[in-house]
N, C-alpha and C positions, 0 to 999 in steps of 0.2 A: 474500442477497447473491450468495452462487455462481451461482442461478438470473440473476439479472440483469447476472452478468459474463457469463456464458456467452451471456447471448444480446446483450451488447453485442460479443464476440469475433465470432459469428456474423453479426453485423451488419457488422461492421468485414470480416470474408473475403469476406463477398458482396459490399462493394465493390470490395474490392484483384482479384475474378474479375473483377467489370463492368466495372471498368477495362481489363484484362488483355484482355479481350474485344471492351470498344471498340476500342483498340489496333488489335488482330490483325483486326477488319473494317474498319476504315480501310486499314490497309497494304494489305489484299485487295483494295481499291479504286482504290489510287493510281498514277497511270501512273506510268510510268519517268522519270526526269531527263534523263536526257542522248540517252537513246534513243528512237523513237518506237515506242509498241506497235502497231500497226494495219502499217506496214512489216515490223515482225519477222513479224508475225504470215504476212504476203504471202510472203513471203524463205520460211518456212516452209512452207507450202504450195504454193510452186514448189518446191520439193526435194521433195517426198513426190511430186510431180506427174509428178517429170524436168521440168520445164519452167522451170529457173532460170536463166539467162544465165550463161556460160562463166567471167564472173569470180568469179561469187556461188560456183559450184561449184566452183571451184578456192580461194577464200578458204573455204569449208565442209570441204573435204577439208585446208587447213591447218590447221583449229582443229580437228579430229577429230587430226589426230596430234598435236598441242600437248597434246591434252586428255587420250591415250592414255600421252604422257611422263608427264606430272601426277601419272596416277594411280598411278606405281612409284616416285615422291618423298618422301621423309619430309617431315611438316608442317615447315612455317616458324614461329620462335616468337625476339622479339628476345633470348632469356636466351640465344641460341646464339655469340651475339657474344666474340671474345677479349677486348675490354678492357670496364672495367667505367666507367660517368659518372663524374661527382664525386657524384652523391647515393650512390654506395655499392649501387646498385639495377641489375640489370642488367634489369632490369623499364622502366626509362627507354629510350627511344630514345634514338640516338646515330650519329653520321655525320658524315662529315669532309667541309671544301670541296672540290669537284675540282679547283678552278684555283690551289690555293695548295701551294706547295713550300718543303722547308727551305732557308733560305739558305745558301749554299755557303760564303758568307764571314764566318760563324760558327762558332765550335767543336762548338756543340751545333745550332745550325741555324735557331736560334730567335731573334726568332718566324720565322717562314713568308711568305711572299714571295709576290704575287698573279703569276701569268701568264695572263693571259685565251684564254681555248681551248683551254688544254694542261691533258690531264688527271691527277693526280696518281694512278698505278696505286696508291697506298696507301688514297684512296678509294674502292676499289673491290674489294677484299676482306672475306675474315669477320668481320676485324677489330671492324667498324664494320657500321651497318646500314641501309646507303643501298641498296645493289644487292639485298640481303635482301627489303627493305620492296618496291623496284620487282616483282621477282620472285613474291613472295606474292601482291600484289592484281592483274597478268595470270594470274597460275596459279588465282586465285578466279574473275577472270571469263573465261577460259578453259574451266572445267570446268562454269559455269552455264549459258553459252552452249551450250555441245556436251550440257549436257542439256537444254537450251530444245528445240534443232533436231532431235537423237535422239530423245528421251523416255528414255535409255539413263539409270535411275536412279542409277549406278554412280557416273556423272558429278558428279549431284547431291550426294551421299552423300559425295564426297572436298571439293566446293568447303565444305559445313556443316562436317566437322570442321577446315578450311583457319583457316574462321574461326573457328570455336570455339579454334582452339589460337593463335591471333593476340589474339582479342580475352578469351574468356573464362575461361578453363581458369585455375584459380590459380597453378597455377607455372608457367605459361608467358606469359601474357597482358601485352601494353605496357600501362602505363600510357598517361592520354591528355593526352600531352604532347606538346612539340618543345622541351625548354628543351634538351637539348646536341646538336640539330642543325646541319649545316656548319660545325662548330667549326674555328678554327683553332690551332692549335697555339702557341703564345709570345703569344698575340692574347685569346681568348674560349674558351669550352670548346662555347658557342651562341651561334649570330647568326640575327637575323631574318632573313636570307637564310634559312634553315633548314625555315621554314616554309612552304616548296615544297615541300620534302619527301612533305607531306602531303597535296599535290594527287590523287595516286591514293585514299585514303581519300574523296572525293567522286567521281571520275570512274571510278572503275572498283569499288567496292565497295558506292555508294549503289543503284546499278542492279541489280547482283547482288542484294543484299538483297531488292529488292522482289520480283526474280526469282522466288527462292526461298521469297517468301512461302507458306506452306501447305504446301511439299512435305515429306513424313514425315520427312527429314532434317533438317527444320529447324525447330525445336519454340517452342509459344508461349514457353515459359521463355527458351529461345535468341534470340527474337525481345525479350524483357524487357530482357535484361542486354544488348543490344546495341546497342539503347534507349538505356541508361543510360550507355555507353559514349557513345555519339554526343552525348547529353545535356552530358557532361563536358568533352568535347573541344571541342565549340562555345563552351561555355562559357570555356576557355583562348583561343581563335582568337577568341573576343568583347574579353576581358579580360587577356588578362596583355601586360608590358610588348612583349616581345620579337616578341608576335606583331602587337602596335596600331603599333609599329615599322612591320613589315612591312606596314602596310596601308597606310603613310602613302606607301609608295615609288612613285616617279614611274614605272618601267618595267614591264616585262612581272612581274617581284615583284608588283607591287599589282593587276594584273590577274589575276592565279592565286591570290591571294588570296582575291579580291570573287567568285571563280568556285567556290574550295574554302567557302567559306562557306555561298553558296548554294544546291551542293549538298547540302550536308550538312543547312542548314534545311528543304532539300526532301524531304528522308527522313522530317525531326520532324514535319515538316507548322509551317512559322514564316514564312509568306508575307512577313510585314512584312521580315524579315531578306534575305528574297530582292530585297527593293522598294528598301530599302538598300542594297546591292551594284552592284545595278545604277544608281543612281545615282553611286555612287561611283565607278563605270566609266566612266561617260558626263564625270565632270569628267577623269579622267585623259586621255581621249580629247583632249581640248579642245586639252590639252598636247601627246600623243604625236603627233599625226597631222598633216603640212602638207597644204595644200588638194590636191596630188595624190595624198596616200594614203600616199606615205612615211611610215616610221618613226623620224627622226635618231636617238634613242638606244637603236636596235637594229640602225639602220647602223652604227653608230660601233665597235661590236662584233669580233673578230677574226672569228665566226663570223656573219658580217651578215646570211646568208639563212635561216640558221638560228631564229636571236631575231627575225627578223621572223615567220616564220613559228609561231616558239614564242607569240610576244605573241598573234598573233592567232588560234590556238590557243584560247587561255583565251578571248577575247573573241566566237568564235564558238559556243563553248560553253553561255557564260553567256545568251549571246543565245538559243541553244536551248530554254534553261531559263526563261529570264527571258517567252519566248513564251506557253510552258502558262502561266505566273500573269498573263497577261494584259496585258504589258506588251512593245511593240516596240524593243529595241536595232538591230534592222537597219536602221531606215530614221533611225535620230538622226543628227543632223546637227551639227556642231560647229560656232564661232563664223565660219570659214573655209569652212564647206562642206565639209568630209569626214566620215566617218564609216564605217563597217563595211562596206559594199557598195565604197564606194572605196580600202581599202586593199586590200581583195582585187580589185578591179582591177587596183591596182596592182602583185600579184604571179602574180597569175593566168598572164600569158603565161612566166611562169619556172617553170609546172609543166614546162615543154617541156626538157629536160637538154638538149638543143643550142644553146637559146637563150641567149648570152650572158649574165653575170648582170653588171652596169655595176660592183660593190662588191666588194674584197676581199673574200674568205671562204676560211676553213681547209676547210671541206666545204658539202658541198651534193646536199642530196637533193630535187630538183624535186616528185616525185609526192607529197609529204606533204601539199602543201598543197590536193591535189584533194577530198579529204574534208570541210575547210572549205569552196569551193565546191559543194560537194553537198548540204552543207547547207543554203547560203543558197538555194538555186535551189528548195529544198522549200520553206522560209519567204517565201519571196514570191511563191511559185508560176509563179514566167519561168525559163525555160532560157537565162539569163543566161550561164553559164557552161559552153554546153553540148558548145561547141569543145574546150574544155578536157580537161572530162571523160572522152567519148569518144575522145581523142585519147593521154589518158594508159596510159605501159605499163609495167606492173610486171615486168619483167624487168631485174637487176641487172645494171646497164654504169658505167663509168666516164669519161666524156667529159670534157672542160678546163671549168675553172669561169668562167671568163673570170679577166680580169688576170693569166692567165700561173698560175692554180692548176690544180692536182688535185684528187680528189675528196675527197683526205685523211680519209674516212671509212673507219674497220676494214668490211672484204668484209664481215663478220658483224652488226654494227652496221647498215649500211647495208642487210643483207637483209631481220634485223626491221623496221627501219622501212618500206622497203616492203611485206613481208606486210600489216604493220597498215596503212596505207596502204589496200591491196587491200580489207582486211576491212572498215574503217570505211567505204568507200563503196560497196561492193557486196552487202556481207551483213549490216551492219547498219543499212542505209538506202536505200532505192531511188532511184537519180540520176533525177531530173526528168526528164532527157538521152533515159534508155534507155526511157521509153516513149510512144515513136511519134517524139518529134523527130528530124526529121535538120537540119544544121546547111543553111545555105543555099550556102553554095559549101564544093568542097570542100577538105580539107587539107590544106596543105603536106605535104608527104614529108619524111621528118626527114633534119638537116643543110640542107635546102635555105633 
């Protein structure tokens, strides 16, 4: 009997290896989600060349010092948090809504009271672990990136323990959840709003992953449990109430949704989950978008050029993604004739900060949305957008929003988003724009 346990044990490890092996040659194989390999790969070889374009080089030299802060940071890990959830577990994630505040005309304050675009500074401390979580998965892909473009393994070596101590490490590691995300106060402890949150865990950690596949920093066992991790969490984002909630929601929610989904089945390798999604976008669409490309319920917004540009964010992403599997979001078309290429028409000329924006808004940063056009202009292979592109500039100003606003964006705030801005289209994807097109007449002068 021992002889014939022993070689059924034997039999049973050589498979849990083969598997372990299948695994680890697949991910060896799989392109990246949100990014295109064969671009990085260019982007990279015009830097080792000197022959990158001025913005790529100056977005490369930003993510070298980003990358160089990183590495003199202690890991990030959710148990660092002051308060603890209701499960008693500081292992749970947990973050408070931004736009909700205590009621002044309460004793206790309670419940909490929405103001749409004001953000609640209690939000946004150690407390809670919203600005935590944003911070960890730029500082992963931060440090994968600057070792993609370096080779400087240092780089590498800090983004694997980044994630090791997020995802794996026993006393430090979240759970994979979002049940007490954007809680509010006298209301929920978690709301399906919440499950935004978790949009970085697909767009900026499924890409590092693959990244990192093979490098000595980051080990098959590492690659297993994180696996298993991503296994779990899809699983929550499939099935539990609060996230099925979230999927249901008619705005930019159900579109960062069907997008955090996606990427995350594009990690597992779960093409059908991605086939879904993207379906599931295209009915929202149906809804969100009037035949000229408007968004009503993300004009309607305090911050209206913002969540237009947030929504479709998500929805050019997805579209990115949803291309590798074989399936065209850009050119769907909705009952009315809109669809993806025409809403970013329709925002396209507002990359321009001088040009008038017609909709209230508390801020407004123009150049974010040049990245989504720089995408689309790769995916249908026209310099559709290429005025745009070329015309935009990453140097932080603050001009009138139209309707008599300001920029109302924090100077700081408003800088990282145009670095990334910069980066997304110049050094992690090469603008259609910048090779050979020139536009046909030339550019307005700004202001004019």
């Amino acid at each position: 009997m021992n002889g014939i346990f022993k070689t059924a044990m034997i039999a049973v490890f050589s498979l849990v290896l083969c598997s372990e092996v299948l695994l680890t040659a697949e991910a060896a194989t799989r392109p990246l989600a949100f990014m295109q390999d064969n671009q990085l790969a260019e982007i990279k070889q015009q830097l080792a060349e000197g022959t990158a374009a001025v913005p790529t080089r100056e977005a490369y030299d930003q993510l070298l010092a980003s990358a160089e802060h990183a590495l003199l940071q202690p890991d990030f890990s959710v148990t660092d948090k002051g308060m603890t959830p209701p499960s008693g577990s500081k292992h749970d994630y947990l973050s408070l809504s931004a736009y909700w505040w205590p009621d002044g005309d309460k004793p206790d304050g309670l419940p909490w009271i929405r103001r749409d675009g004001k953000v609640n500074p209690a939000s946004k401390d150690n407390q809670s672990d919203g600005v935590r979580l944003a911070a960890f998965t730029a500082r992963v892909q931060d440090l994968t990136l600057a070792w993609y473009f370096s080779g400087q393994q240092r780089f590498a070596d800090k983004a694997a323990s980044l994630l090791r101590t997020w995802f794996i490490n026993p006393p430090t590691r979240m759970n994979p959840n979002l049940n007490y995300a954007q809680g509010v106060p006298g209301i929920a402890s978690g709301r399906n709003a919440g499950v935004l949150d978790g949009r970085y865990f697909a767009t900026r950690i499924v890409d590092a992953l693959l990244m990192l596949h093979g490098n000595p920093a980051w080990s098959a066992e590492d690659e297993q449990q994180m696996h298993q991790w991503m296994t779990e969490y899809l699983r929550w984002l499939q099935h539990d109430p609060l996230a099925l909630k979230e999927r249901k929601t008619g705005n930019n929610h159900g579109n960062w949704y069907a997008t955090q989904v996606a990427g995350i089945a594009w990690y597992l390798d779960k093409p059908e989950a991605i086939a879904q999604m993207v379906a599931l976008t295209q009915g929202k669409l149906d809804s969100q978008l009037t035949a000229d490309g408007r968004q009503p319920l993300e004009l309607a917004r305090t911050r209206s050029f913002h969540y237009s540009y947030f929504n479709l964010q998500a929805v050019t992403l997805l579209a990115v993604l949803a291309q590798k599997n074989g399936i065209d979001l850009w050119h769907y078309q909705t009952p009315t004739g809109s669809g993806v290429l025409r809403a970013l028409d329709f925002l396209a000329p507002y990359s321009d900060q001088t040009k008038v924006w017609p909709y209230k808004s508390l801020d407004r940063i123009g150049v974010r949305i040049v990245p989504l056009l720089s995408w689309a202009d790769n995916a249908i292979a026209q310099p559709r957008y290429a005025r745009q592109i070329l015309a935009a500039s990453y140097r932080l100003a603050a001009p009138n929003l139209g309707q008599g606003h300001k920029t109302g964006a924090r100077p700081d705030a408003a800088r990282g988003a145009i670095i990334e801005a910069q980066r997304e289209t110049w050094l992690l994807s090469l603008p259609l724009s910048a090779a050979g097109f020139t536009p046909p007449t030339p550019l307005p002068s700004p202001g004019k």
